[in-house]
VODO-755411 format. One record per atom (N, C-alpha, C): residue in three letters; x negated, y negated, z negated. Coordinates in steps of 0.2 Angstrom, whole numbers, plus 5000, padded with zeros to 4 digits. Example, Ala and Ser with C-alpha at 12.3 -4.5 7.8 and 13.67 -1.06 7.14 Angstrom:
<sites>
ala493450284961ala493850224961ala493450164961ser493650114965ser493250054964ser493650004961
</sites>
This chain:
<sites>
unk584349755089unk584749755095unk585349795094unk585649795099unk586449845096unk586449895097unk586849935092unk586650005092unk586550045098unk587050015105unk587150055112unk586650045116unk585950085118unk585650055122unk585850015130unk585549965132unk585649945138unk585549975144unk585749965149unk585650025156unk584749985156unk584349945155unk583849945159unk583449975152unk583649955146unk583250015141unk583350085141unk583850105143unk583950165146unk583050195152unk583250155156unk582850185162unk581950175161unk581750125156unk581150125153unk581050215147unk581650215143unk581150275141unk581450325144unk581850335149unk581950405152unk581350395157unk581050345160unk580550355166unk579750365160unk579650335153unk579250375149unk579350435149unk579750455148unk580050525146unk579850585151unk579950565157unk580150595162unk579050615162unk578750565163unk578250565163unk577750605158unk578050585154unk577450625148unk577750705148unk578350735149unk578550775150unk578150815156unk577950765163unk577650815167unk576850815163unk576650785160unk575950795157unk575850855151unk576750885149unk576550945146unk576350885137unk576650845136unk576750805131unk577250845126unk577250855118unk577950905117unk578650845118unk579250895115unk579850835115unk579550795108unk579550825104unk579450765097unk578850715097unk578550745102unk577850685104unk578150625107unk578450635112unk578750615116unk579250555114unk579850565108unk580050545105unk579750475102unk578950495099unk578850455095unk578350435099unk578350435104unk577650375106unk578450315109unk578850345112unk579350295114unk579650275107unk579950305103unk580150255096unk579350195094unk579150205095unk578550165092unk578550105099unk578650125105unk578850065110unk579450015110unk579750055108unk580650035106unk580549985101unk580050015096unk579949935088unk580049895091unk579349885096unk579249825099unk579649785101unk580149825105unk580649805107unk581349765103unk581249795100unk581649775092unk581549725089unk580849715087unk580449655085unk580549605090unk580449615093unk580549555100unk581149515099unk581649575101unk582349555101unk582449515094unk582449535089unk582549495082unk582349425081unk581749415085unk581449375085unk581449315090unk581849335096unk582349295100unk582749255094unk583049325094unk583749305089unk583749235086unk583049225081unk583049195075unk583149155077unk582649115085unk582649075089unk583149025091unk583649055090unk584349035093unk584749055100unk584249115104unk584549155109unk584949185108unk585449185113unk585849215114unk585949315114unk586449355112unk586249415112unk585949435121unk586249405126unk586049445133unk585449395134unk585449345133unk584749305133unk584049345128unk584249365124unk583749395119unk583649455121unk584149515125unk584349565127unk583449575131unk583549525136unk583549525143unk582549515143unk582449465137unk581749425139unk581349475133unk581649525127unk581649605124unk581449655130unk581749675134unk581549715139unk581249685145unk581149625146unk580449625151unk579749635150unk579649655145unk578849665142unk578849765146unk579449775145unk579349845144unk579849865151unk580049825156unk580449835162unk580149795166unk579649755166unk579149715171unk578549765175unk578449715180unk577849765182unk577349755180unk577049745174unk576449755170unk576649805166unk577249845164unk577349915160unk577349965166unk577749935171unk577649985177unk577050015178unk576349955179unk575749985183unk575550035177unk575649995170unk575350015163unk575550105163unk576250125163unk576450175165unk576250225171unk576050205177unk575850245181unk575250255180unk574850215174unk574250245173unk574250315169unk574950345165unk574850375160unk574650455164unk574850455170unk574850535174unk574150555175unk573650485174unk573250505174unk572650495167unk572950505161unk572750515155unk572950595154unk572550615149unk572550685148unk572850695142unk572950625136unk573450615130unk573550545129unk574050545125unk573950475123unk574350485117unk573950405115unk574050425106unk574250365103unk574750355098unk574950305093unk574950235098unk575350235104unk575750165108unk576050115105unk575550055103unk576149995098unk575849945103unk576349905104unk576449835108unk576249765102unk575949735104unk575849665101unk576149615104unk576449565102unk576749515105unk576349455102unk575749405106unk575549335105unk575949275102unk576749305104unk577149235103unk577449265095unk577349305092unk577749315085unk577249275079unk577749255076unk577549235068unk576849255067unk576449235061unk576249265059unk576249305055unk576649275048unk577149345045unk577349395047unk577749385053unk578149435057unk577549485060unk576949465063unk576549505066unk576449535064unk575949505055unk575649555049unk576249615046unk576949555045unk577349625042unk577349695051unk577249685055unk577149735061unk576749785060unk576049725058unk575449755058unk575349815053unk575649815047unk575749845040unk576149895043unk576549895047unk577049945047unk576849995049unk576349985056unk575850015059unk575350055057unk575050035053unk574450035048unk574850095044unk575250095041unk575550145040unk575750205042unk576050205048unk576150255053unk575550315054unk575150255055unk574250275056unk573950305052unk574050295046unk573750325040unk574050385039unk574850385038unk575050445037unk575150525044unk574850495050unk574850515055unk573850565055unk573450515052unk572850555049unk572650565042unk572850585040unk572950605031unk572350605029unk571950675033unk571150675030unk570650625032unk570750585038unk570450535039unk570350485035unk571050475031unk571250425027unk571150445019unk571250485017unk570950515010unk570150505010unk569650505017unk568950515016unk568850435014unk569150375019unk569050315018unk569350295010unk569850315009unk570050285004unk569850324997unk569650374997unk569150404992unk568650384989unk568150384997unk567550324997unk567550254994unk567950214996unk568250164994unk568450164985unk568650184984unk568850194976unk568450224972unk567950264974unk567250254971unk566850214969unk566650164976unk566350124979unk566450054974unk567050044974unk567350014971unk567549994965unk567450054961unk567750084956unk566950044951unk566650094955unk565950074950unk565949984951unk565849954956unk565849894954unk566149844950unk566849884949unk567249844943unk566949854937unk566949924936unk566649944930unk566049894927unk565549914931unk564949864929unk564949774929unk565449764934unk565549704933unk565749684927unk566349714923unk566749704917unk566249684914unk565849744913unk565449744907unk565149684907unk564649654912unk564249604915unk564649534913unk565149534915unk565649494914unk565749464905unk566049514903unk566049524895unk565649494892unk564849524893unk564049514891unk563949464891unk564049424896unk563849374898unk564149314902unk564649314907unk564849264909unk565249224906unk565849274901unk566349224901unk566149194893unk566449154892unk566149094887unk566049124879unk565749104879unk565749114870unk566049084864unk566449114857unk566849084855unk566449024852unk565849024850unk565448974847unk565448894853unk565948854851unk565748794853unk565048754857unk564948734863unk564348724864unk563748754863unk563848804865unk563148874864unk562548834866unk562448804869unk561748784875unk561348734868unk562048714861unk561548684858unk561248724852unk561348804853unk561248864848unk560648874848unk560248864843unk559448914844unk559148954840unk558948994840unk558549044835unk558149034834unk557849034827unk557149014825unk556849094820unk556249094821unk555949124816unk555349124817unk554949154812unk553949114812unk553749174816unk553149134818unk552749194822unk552049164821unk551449214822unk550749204822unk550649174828unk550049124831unk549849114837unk549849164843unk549449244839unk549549284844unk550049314846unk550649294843unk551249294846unk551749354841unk551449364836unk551749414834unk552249364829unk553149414828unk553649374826unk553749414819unk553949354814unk554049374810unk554649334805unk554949354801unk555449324797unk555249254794unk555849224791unk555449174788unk555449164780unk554949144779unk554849144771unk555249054772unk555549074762unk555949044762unk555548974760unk555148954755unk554648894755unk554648864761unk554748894766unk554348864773unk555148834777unk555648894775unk556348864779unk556648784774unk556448784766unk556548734763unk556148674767unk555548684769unk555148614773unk555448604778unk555648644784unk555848644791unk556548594788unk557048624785unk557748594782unk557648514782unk556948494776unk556848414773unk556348384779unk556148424784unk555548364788unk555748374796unk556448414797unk556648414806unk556848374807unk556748324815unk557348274816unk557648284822unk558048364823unk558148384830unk558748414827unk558848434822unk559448484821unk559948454816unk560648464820unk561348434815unk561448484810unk561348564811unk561348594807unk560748654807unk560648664802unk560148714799unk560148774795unk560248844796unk560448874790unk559848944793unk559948984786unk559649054788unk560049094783unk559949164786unk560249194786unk560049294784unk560149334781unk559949404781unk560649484781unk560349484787unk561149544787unk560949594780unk561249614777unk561649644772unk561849694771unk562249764770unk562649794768unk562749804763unk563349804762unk563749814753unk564149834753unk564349874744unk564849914742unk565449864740unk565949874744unk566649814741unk566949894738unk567049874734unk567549924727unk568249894725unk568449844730unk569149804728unk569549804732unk570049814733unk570549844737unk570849904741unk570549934738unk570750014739unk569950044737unk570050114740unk569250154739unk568650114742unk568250144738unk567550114740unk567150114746unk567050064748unk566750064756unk566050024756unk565950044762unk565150014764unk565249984770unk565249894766unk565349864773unk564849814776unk564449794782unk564349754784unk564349684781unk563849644780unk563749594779unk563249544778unk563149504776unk562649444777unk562449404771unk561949394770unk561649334765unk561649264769unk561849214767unk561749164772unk561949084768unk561549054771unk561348984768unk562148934773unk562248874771unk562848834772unk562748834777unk562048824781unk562048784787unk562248844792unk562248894791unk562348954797unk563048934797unk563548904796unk564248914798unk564448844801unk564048784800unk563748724804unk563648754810unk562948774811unk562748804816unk563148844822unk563448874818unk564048904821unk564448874825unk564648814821unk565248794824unk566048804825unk566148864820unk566648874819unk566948884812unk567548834813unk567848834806unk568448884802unk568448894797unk568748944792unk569348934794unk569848994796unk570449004795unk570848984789unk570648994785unk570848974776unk570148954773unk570448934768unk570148914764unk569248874765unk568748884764unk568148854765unk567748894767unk566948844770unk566548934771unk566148904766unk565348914765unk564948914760unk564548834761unk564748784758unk564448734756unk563848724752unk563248674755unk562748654750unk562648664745unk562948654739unk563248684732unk563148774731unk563248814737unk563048894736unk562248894736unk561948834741unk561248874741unk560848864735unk561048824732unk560748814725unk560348874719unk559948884719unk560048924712unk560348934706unk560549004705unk560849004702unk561549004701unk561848954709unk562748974709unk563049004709unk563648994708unk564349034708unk564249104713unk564549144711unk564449204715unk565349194721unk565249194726unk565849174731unk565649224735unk566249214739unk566049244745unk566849244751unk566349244757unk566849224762unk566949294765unk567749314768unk568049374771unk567949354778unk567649404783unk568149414791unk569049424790unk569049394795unk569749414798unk569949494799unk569549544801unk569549604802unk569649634795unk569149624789unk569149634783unk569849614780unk569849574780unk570749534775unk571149534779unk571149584786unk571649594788unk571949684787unk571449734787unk571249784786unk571249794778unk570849764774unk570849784768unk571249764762unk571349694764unk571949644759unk572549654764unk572749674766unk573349654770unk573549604772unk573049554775unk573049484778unk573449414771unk573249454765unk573749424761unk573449354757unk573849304760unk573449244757unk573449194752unk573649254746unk573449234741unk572749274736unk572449304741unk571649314739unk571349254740unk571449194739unk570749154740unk570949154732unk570549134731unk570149134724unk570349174719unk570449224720unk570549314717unk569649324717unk569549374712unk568549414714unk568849444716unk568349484718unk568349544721unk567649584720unk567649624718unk566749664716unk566449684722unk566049674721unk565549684729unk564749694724unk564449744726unk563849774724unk563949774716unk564449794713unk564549774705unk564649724704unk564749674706unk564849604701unk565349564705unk565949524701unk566449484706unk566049434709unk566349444712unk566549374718unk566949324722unk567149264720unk567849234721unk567949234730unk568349244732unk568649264738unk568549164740unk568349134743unk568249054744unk568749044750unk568749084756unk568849074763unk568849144769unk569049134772unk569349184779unk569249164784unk568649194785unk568349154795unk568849184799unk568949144805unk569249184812unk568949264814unk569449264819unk569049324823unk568349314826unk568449244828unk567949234833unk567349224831unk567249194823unk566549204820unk566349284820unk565749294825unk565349354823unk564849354822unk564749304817unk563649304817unk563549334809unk563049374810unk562649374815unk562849454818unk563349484818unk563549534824unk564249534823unk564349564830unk565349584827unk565449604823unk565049624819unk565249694813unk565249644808unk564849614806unk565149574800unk565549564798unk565849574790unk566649594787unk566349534778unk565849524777unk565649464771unk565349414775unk565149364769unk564449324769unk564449284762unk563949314761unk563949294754unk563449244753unk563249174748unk562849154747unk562249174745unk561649124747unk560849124747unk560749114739unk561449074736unk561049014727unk560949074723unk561249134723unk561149174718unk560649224719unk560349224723unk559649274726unk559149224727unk559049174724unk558549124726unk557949144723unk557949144715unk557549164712unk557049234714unk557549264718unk557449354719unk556549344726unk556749304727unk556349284735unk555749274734unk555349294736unk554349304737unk554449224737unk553549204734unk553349154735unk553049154743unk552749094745unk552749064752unk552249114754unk552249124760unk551649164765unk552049254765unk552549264758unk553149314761unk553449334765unk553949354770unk554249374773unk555049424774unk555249384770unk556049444765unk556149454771unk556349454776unk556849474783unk557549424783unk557249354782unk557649294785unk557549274791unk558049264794unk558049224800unk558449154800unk558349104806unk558449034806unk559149044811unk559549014811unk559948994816unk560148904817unk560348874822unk560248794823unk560748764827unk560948704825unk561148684831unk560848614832unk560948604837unk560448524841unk560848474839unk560548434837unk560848344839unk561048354845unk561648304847unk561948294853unk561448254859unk561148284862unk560548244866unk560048254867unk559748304861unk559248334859unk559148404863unk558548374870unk558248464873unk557948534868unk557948554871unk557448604869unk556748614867unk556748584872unk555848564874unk555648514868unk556148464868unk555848424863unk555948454854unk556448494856unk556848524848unk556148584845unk555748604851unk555148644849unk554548614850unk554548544852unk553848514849unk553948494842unk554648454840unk554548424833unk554648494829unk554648544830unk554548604824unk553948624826unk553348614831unk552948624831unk552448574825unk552648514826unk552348464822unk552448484814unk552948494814unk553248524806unk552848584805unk552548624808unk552348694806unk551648664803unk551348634811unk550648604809unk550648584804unk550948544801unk551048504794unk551148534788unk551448584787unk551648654784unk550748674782unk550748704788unk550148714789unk549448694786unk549348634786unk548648614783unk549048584775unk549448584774unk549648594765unk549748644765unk549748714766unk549648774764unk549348804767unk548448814768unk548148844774unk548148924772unk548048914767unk547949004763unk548649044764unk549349024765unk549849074767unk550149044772unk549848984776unk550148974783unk549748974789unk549349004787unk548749004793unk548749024799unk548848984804unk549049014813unk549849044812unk550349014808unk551049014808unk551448964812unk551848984817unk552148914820unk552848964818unk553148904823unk553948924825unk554248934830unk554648994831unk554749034836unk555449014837unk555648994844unk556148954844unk556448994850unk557249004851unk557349064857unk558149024856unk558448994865unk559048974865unk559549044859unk559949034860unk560449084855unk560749134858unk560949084866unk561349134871unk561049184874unk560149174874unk559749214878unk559449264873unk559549244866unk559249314861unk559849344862unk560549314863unk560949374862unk560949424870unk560849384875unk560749434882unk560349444884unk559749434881unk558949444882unk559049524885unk559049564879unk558849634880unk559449664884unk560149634887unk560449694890unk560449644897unk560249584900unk560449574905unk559949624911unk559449644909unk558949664915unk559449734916unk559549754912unk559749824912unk560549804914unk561049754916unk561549754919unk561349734925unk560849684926unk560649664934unk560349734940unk560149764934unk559749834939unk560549874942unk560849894935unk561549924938unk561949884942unk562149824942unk562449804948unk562149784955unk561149784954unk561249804961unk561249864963unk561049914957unk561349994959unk561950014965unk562549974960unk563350014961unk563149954969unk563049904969unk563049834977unk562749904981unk562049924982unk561849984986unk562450024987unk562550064983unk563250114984unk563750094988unk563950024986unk564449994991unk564349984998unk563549954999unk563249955005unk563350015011unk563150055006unk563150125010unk563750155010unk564250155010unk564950175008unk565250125014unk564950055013unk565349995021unk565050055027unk564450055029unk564150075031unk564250125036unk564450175031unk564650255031unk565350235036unk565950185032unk566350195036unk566450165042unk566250105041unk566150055046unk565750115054unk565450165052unk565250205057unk565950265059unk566450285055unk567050335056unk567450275060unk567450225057unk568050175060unk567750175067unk567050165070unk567050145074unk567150225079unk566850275077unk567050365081unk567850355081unk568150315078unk568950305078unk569250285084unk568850215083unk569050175087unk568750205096unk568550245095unk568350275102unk568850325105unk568850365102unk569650425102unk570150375105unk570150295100unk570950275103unk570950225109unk570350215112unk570350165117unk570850175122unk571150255125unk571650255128unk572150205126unk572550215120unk573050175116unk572850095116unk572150085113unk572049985115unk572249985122unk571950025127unk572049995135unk572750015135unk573150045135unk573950025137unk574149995131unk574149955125unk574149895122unk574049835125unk573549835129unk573249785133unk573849785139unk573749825142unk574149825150unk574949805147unk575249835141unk575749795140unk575849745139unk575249695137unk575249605136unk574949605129unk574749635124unk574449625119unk573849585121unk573449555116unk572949505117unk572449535114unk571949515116unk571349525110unk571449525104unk571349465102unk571449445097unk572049495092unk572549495095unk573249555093unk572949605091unk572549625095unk572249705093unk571649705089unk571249655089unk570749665083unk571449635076unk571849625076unk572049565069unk572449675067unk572549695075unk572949765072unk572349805068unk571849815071unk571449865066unk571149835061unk571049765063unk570749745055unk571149745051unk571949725049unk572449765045unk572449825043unk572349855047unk572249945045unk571549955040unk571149915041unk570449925039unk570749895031unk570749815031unk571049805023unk571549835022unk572249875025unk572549905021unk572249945015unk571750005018unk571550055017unk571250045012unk570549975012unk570149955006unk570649925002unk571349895002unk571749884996unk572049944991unk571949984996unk572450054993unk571650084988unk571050094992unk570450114988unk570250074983unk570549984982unk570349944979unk570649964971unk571349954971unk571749994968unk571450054964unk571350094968unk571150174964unk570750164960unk570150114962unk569650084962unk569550054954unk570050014952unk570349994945unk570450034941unk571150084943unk570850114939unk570250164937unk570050204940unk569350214939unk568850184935unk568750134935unk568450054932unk568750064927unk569350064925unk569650074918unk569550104914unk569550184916unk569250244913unk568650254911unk568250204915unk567550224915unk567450184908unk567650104909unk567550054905unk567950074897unk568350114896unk568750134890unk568450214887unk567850244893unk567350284890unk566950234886unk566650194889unk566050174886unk566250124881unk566850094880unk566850044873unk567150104866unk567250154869unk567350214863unk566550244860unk566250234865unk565550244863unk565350194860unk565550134858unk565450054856unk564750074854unk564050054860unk563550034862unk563349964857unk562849974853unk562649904851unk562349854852unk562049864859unk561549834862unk562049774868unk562649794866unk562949784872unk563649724870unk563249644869unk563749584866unk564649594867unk565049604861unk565649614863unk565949654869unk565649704866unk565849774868unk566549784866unk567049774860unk567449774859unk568149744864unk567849674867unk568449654871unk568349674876unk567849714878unk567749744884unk568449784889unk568849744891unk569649774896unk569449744903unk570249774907unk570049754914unk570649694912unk570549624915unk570949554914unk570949534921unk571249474920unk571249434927unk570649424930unk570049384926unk569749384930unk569349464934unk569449514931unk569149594933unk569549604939unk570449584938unk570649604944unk570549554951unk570549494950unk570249454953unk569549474958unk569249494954unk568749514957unk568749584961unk569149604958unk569249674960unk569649674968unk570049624970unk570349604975unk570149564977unk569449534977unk568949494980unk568649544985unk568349584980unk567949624982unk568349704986unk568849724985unk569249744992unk569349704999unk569549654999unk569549625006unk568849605008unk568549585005unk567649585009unk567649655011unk567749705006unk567249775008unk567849805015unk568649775015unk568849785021unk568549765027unk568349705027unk568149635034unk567349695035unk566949715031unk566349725030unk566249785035unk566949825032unk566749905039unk567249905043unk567749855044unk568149845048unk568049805053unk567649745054unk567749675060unk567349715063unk566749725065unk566349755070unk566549815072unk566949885070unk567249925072unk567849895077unk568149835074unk568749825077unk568749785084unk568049725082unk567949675088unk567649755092unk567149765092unk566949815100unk567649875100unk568049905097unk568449935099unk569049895103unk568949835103unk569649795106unk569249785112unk568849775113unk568149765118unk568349825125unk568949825127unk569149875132unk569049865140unk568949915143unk568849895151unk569549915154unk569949875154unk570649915155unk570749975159unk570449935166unk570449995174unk570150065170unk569550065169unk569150105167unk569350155162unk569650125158unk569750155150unk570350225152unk570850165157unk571650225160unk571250265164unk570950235169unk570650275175unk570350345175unk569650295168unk569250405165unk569350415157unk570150405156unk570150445150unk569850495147unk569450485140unk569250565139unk568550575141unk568150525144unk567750555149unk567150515145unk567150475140unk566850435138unk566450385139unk566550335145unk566550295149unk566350245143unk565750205145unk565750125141unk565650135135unk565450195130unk565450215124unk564750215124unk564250195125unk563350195125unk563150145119unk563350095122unk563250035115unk563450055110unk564050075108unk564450095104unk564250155099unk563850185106unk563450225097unk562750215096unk562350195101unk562150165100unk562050105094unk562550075092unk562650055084unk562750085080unk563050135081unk563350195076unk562550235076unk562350255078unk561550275079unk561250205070unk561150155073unk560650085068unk561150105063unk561650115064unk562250095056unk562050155050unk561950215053unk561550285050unk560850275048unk560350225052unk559650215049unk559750175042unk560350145044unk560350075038unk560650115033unk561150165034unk561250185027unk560650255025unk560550295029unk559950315025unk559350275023unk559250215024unk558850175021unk558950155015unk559450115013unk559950095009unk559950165004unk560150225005unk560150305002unk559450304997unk558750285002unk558150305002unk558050264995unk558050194998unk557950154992unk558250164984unk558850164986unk559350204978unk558950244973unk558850294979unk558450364976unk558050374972unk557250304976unk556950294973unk556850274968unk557450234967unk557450184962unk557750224956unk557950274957unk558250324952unk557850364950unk557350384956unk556950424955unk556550434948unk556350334948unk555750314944unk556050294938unk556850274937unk557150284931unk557150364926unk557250404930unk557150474925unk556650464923unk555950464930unk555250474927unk555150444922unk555150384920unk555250344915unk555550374907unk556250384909unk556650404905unk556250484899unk556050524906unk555750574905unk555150554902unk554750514903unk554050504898unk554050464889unk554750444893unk554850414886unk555150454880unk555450504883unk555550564878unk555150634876unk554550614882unk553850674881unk553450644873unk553650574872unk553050534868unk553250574861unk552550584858unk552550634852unk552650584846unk553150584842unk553350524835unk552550554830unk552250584829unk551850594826unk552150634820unk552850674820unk553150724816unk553450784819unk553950834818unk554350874820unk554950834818unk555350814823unk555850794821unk556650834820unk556450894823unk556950954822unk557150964818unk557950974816unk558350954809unk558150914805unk557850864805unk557850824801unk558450764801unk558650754795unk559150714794unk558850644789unk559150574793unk558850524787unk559550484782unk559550464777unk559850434777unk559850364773unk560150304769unk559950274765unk560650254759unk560150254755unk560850234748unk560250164745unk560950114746unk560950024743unk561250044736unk560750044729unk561050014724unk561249974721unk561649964717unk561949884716unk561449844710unk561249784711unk560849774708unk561049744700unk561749744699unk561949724693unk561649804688unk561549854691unk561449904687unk560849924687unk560449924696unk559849924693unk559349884697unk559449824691unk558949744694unk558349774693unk557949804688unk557349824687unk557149874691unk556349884694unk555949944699unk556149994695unk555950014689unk555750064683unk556550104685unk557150074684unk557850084685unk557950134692unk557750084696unk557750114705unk557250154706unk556750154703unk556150234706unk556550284701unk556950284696unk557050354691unk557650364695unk557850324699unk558650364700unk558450384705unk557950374710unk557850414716unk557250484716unk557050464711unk556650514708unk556850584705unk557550574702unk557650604696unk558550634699unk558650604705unk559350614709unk559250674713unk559450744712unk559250804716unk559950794722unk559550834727unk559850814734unk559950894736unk560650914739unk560850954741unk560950954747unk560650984754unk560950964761unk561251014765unk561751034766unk562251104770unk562251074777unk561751104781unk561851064788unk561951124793unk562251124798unk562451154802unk562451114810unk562451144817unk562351104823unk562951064823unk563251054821unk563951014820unk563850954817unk563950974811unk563950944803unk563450954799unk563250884795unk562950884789unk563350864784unk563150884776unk563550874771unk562950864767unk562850784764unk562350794758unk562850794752unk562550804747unk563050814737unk562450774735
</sites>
């Protein structure tokens, strides 16, 4: 409006003025319960404006909200209120945007007018919050978002096991029949993780790795950055000695340089031609994997049938081909196995397990437990507030009922404090993040191995997505019911017995059930936590059957180009004196 007040805005705030003054109101109270009415008025007026009224036509129909006698009656009520607190007028005829930008402005005002009030909710909140991003990440990482491996659903894991269920690796004899007599699988390979000394590209390191048959990188489904991965022609006995690099490795240890494919490289003393360069995204059989060397040249090395080196199977289905069906025709094969070799096959089948469920088998139960954990927390945290919002909303019923008497709607006044509720869970949702971040950048520094690509584990879009999902619910959650009964005013009554607590009986009476339900919610937490130390605590009472105090283990891989013979590797370990300097810190063997 224009800078110069009008004679009839004039006479509105000097007869507010006049009146809170006899109530013993201070001046700077005073001031700001009338600037807060004056918004309105402002907003109004601009909002003519946009319209295409005129300045004395938009003047005019601005100040009848606040110069009518519905402000007048609203006003004679205030002489008999003992305070009055935070005055905002609502207009039904404004925008939507224009409201919400009101709404927010207020909301603000509000918050900064209760600091402690607002610290409690929004600290709660960013807790509450906090922890469910965290855990969702991880959960999310684990397991929802996709895996690099193309068509997982047709991935399976095989290895043999007795009828009584006990599991066991697979002898190779047995993996060559599965290979010649399946009719369910496009690819077929197996495979035994590894560690080896690579001596080639700077100082000697000990790196993760694999033994593994052609068909594991079929099975896979993911094709070589460069070069090849291991064909047919490696399983052989006998073959060439190759080998395939990670991406991590040849970019870390060769300097991504691509002219190592068919360069050796020494790995356990003997070269080895450099063939190909997986992606990142190959990581079987774990992220760690940095080689993968062929099965042809350890062939001979392998126990005859009814053995057990520590192979495993990995598969992929024919296109069409269930599971159901993929685990009778390898049952038919076993049983066939089986009566041509009854003496080292006896009571051996095939143990068959989707590939996406071995790899989340062991961490899902323990992330479904934590996320109803942190869900509880957030229950009782909606809860907790959704019971201060509503002690809130009693304090301000003065203020809803002269909102009301100036023409505000219902509806106006629940959309007012429902904004104030989600502002406050956007600002806790926020803090909320980061916290989630800190937490989640604790625990990939601890890089967990039980825990499926822990490494990419960050907050992304979908983390914030969800993260700003799940503020606006946990707003609505402690906010609509505070809001719907606090707008729930008896107008006469509310001006009439300020203060005196009129019509408040329901009202805590829910705030009363809202207390049972979080100490319930608390109860069950507890318990459940209870039973995990127990747990925890018996599981670390169990006696290993030694004194495990200072004891240190460790293991040394010879290389077998030095010592292929037993006689060789019992003298060195025999005849190798071992020096150990150990302190609570540090150990040092020589």
């Amino acid at each position: 409006m224009p800078e110069q007040p009008s004679a009839p805005s004039l006479r509105w705030q000097q007869a507010v003025d006049r009146r809170l003054a006899a109530l013993g109101v201070p001046p700077l109270r005073r001031v700001e319960i009338i600037d807060q009415i004056a918004q309105h008025v402002e907003d109004r007026y601009d909002e003519l404006k946009a319209e295409g009224r005129s300045d004395d036509e938009a003047r005019r129909l601005a100040l009848a909200d606040v110069d009518g006698p519905r402000f007048a009656r609203a006003v004679a009520h205030i002489e008999r209120m003992p305070a009055l607190h935070n005055t905002v007028l609502g207009s039904p005829r404004r925008s939507f945007m224009g409201s919400l930008s009101q709404d927010v402005r207020y909301a603000l005002r509000s918050m900064r007018q209760s600091p402690v009030f607002t610290a409690v909710v929004v600290g709660t909140l960013a807790l509450a919050i906090g922890a469910n991003v965290a855990i969702f990440s991880v959960t999310d990482t684990a397991m929802l978002r996709p895996f690099s491996y193309p068509q997982i659903d047709r991935m399976v894991a095989l290895n043999e096991q007795r009828r009584a269920g006990q599991q066991m690796s697979i002898s190779w004899p047995d993996f060559e029949d599965w290979l010649a007599q399946n009719q369910v699988f496009e690819y077929l390979g197996i495979y035994r993780a590894a560690a080896v000394n690579l001596t080639s590209g700077g100082s000697p390191e000990r790196v993760n790795g694999a033994m593994a048959s052609s068909g594991v990188f079929g099975a896979a489904g993911i094709q070589p950055a460069i070069g090849r991965s291991l064909q047919p022609d490696d399983d052989r006995a006998g073959a060439a000695r190759v080998v395939v690099l990670s991406d991590r490795l040849w970019q870390t240890r060769f300097a991504a340089d691509r002219d190592i494919l068919g360069r050796p490289i020494v790995i356990n003393g003997e070269p080895h031609t450099v063939v190909g360069i997986m992606p990142a995204a190959m990581r079987f059989p774990s992220r760690l994997t940095d080689v993968w060397l062929p099965l042809g040249p350890a062939i001979e090395t392998f126990p005859p049938r009814g053995a057990h080196p520590g192979l495993f199977g990995i598969g992929r289905l024919k296109p069409g081909v269930t599971f159901d069906r993929a685990q009778a025709d390898m049952d038919t094969v076993a049983r066939r196995i089986e009566s041509q070799f009854p003496d080292a096959n006896a009571g051996v089948t095939v143990g068959m397990i989707p590939y996406y469920e071995q790899i989340v088998a062991s961490i899902r139960p323990t992330l479904l437990v934590l996320l109803g954990a942190v869900g509880f927390v957030l229950l009782i945290g909606c809860a907790n507030l959704a019971n201060l919002m509503l002690a809130r909303a009693e304090r301000r019923q003065q203020e809803i009922a002269l909102r009301a008497a100036l023409g505000a709607e219902r509806r106006r006044i629940i959309q007012q404090l429902l904004t104030e509720s989600l502002l406050m869970s956007l600002i806790g949702g926020a803090l909320g993040v980061l916290l989630a971040w800190w937490m989640i950048s604790v625990l990939a520094a601890s890089s967990p191995t039980t825990i499926p690509r822990i490494d990419q584990l960050a907050i992304d879009r979908r983390v914030l997505a969800f993260s700003v999902l799940l503020s606006i619910l946990t707003g609505v959650l402690f906010g609509l019911v505070p809001a719907i009964r606090g707008s729930a005013t008896d107008l006469v009554k509310s001006l009439a017995h300020a203060g005196r607590g009129v019509g408040l009986g329901r009202s805590r009476r829910f705030r009363s059930a809202l207390v049972v339900t979080e100490v319930a919610l608390a109860l069950t937490l507890l318990v459940g936590a209870g039973l995990m130390i127990r747990s925890f605590a018996k599981l670390t009472a169990i006696d290993p059957g030694f004194d495990p105090e200072n004891v240190v283990t460790m293991r040394v891989t010879l290389p077998p180009s030095k010592y292929a013979d037993r006689e060789r590797w019992t003298a060195f370990h025999d005849g190798t004196p071992v020096r150990c300097a150990c302190s609570r810190r540090r150990v040092r063997i020589t």
